[in-house]
N, C-alpha and C positions, 0 to 999 in steps of 0.2 A: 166856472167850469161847466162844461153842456154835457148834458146826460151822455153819449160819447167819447166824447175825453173823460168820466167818473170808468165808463166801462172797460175804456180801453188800459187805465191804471191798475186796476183790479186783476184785467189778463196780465199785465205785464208783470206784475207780483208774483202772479203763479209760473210766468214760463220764467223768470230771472229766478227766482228759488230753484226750479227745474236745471235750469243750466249750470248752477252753483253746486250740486246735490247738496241743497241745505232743506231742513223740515220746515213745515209749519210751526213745529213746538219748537224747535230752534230760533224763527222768527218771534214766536210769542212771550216766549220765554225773555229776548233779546227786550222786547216793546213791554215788557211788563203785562201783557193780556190774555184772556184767552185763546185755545186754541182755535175754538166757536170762532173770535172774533176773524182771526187770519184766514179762516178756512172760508166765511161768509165773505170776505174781501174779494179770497182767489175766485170763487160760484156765484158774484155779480149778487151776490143778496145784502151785501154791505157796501158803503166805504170807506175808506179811510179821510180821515180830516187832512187840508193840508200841513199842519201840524206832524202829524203823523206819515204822512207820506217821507217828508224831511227826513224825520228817524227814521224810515225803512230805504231812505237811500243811502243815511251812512251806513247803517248795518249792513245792507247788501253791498258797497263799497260801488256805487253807481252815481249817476247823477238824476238831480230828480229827475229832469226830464227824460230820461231812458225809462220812468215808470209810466209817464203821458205820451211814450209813442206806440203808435200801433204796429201789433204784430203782424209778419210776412199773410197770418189769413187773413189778417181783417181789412187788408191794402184793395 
């Protein structure tokens, strides 16, 4: 994964929660972790393992790759 697709996964986290109105502590909550962790995902200061991406595509009921495309800004 190129540091670009790590970034563009991280946005996509934060706008699909956005679209869903679900929280970060719902996410965290959902993945077992903090909310530090989900919040560092959405602000590009983390990522998530692929591992981890897998769980946040079923929780968000997505596919993973909906979390590796870019958003209409970053086109």
């Amino acid at each position: 994964m190129t540091q670009t697709e790590t970034c563009t996964a991280e946005n996509r986290i934060k706008v699909i929660l956005a679209d869903q109105k679900k929280t970060n502590r719902w996410l965290a909550e959902y993945l077992n972790v903090s909310e530090n962790t989900i919040s560092r995902w959405c602000s590009n200061k983390g990522q998530p393992s692929l591992a981890q991406l897998g769980k946040i595509a079923i929780a968000l009921n997505v596919d993973i790759r909906d979390l590796l495309r870019p958003t209409k800004q970053e086109l």
